[in-house]
C-alpha positions, 0 to 999 in steps of 0.5 A: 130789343134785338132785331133778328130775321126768322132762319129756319133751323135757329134756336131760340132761348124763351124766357119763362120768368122766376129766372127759368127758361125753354128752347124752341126752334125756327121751322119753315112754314111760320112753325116754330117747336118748342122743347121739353127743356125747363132750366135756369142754366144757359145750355151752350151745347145746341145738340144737347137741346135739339136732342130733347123731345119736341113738346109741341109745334104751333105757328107763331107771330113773326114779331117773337123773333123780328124784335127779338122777343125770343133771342137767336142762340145758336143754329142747326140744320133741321133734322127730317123729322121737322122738315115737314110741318104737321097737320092742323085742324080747321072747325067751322065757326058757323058749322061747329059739325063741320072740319077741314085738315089744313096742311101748312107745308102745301097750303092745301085744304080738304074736308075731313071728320071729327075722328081725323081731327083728334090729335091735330093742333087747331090752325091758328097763330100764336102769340110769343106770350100764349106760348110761354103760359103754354109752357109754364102749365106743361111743365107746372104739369096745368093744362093750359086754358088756350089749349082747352078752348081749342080743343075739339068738342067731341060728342058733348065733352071735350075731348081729352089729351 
């Protein structure tokens, strides 16, 4: 395996299997986004990529880059809009009644309500693996089982996309 350093503004090519792959990008933070882009062609051109719509933002484990799991392909200076990482939520394990808004950009934590919550991904670390079935059910057009165990349960049902 290839040993690569985290470099945010990379491009990362991340194997889908059935000889499909996606992009995703290096952001600051342990964040890392990923790209709606299914394809069995090597895509040279890192505009054409980056130009994409961003699909989702989640931290991930440092290891999908430093031993080159997801391989570098290229690099571009971050646009504004992923400058900043969002917002994620934090439910209390013991306290399911009970939320805090985690912002990964200042490490800050405050309490928050079920309402402000909907929407945000849940504070956690992802493994590379987790990701790819992420991406396979997106574009396989499945909801992903992680996301649904994750998902905040609002008023008796979980809450839908």
């Amino acid at each position: 395996m290839t040993r690569q350093r985290i470099t945010p503004g990379s491009i990362i090519k991340i194997d889908l299997g059935d000889g499909y792959h996606s992009y995703g990008r290096i952001l600051r933070n342990a964040g890392y986004g990923f790209y709606d882009i299914r394809t069995k062609e090597e895509i040279s051109d890192m505009e054409e990529i980056v130009d994409k719509a961003i699909l989702f933002i989640v931290a991930v484990y440092d290891d999908a880059i430093t031993r080159g799991h997801w391989l570098k392909v290229g690099k571009m200076p971050l646009e504004p809009s992923l400058e900043v990482m969002p917002n994620k939520f934090i439910q209390d394990g013991l306290h399911p009644d009970k939320f805090r808004i985690y912002d990964p950009n200042t490490g800050a934590m405050y309490p928050s309500t079920r309402e402000a919550c909907r929407g945000l991904e849940r504070a956690a670390v992802w493994e590379p693996e987790h990701v790819e079935e992420r991406l396979r059910d997106h574009f396989a057009g499945r909801k992903n089982r992680l996301v649904e165990k994750d998902r905040l349960t609002l008023y008796g049902s979980v809450e839908s996309s």
